[in-house]
Residue, then its C-alpha position, 0 to 999 in steps of 0.5 A: x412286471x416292469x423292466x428294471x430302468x436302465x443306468x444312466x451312462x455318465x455324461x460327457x464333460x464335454x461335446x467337443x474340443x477345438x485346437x489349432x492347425x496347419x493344413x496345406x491347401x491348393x490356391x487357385x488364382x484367378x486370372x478371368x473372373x467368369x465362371x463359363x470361362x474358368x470352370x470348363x478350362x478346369x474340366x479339361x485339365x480333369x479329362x486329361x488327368x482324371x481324378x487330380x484334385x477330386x475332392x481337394x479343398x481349395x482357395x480362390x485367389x483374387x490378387x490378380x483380379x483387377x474389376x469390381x466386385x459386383x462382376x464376379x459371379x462368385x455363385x457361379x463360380x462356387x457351383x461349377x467348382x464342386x460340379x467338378x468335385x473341387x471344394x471351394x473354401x475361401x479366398x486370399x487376397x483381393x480387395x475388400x470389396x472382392x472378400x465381401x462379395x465372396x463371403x457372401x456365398x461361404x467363402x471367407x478370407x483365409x489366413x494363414x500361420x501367423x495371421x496374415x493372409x497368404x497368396x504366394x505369386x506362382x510361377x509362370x507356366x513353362x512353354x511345354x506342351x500340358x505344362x500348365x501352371x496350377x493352384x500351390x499348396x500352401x508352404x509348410x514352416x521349413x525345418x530348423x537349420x541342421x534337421x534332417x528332413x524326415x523320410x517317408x517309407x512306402x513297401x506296399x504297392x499304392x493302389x487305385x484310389x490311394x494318395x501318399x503324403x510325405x509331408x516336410x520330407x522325401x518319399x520313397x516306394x518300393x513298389x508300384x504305383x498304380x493307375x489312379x493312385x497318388x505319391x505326394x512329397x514336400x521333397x523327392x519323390x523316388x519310385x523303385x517300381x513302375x510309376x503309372x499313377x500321379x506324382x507330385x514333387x516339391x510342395x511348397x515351391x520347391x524347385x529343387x525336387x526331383x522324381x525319381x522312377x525305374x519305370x516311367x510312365x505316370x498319368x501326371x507329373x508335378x514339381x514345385x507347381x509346374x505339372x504335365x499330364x501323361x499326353x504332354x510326355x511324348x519327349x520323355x523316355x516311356x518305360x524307362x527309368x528317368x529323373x524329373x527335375x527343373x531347369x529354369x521354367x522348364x520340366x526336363x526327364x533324363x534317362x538313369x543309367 
């Protein structure tokens, strides 16, 4: 006896959509073109602060290279960005030249909203031990004048593993952050536990951000792009609870209280 055929189920009107986005992405500046260069003093910043950037998309920014185009080895740089586990995207700014030698191994110019390519200048790094100057997130649109900025609310310890986004605002956790976990916040970030992880303030250059922690004692710290990693704190009162904040080109952590 045969099986009875069984109903077709009704096709979907459509396989996808496509919509707009705004997304914030780390700019990596080049300033020497060679991979043997470049990628190695990248692993070294990943030996110091294991997992930061892991996995995070990125764009090579080529403003500030001044050579031909077929010098760069863009092959070379897009393996041993994703041998470290950093994805390259695409480029901003450069010549033409250099954007067509790049596209050339899957990497095409980005725009940013509005069309037009973004490679915001970063700050020089601040002569403090690990503060070095990385790749800046893209800048979200600001809110309208008169709106407060939304607050981000975390009450549950931050585990291994985890990354905390407050995107537009401040964040505040109540609890713990642990090793290996990540808080991120376009305002200040405030931590009512131990900070044992990875903060990151100020997205979108903002100097004014400040980390907040009753108990300090992170694997990195970051503000508006400036960044120190946990053997570049040995001014800073370990264990205690401190307020990270700029002055000029430079980190600076006070005790609270």
């Amino acid at each position: 006896m045969s099986a009875a055929p069984r109903p077709e189920s009704s096709p979907r009107l459509e396989p996808f959509r496509l919509r707009g986005a705004n997304f914030n992405l780390l700019v990596l500046r080049l300033l020497d073109p060679r991979p043997e260069v470049v990628v190695p003093a990248i692993g070294d910043q990943f030996r110091r602060a294991p997992g930061f950037l892991r996995f995070a998309p990125v764009v090579l920014g080529l403003s500030d290279l001044d050579v031909p185009a077929n010098t760069v080895d863009f092959e070379g740089l897009v393996r041993g960005l994703r041998e470290l586990t950093i994805v390259p995207i695409g480029t901003t700014g450069g010549t033409p030249e250099l954007r067509n030698a790049a596209m050339a191994f899957g990497l095409p110019p980005i725009r940013g909203a509005g069309g037009r390519e973004t490679d915001e200048p970063l700050p020089e790094a601040a002569p403090a031990p690990a503060a070095v100057t990385p790749a800046e997130p893209a800048a979200p649109p600001p809110p309208p004048p008169g709106m407060q900025r939304p607050t981000m609310i975390v009450e549950q310890p931050v585990r291994a593993g985890q990354r905390i986004w407050a995107q537009g605002g401040d964040l505040i956790v109540t609890s713990t952050v642990n090793a290996g976990a990540e808080v991120i916040a376009d305002g200040n970030i405030h931590v009512y536990g131990a900070l044992r992880g990875r903060a990151i303030a100020g997205g979108g250059n903002n100097t004014e951000a400040r980390v907040f922690a009753q108990n300090f004692d992170p694997e990195l710290i970051s503000i508006a792009g400036y960044y120190a990693v946990r053997e570049g704190l040995t001014g800073a009162p370990i264990g205690k609870a401190v307020q990270v904040r700029l002055t000029g080109e430079r980190m600076r952590f006070d005790p609270i209280g």
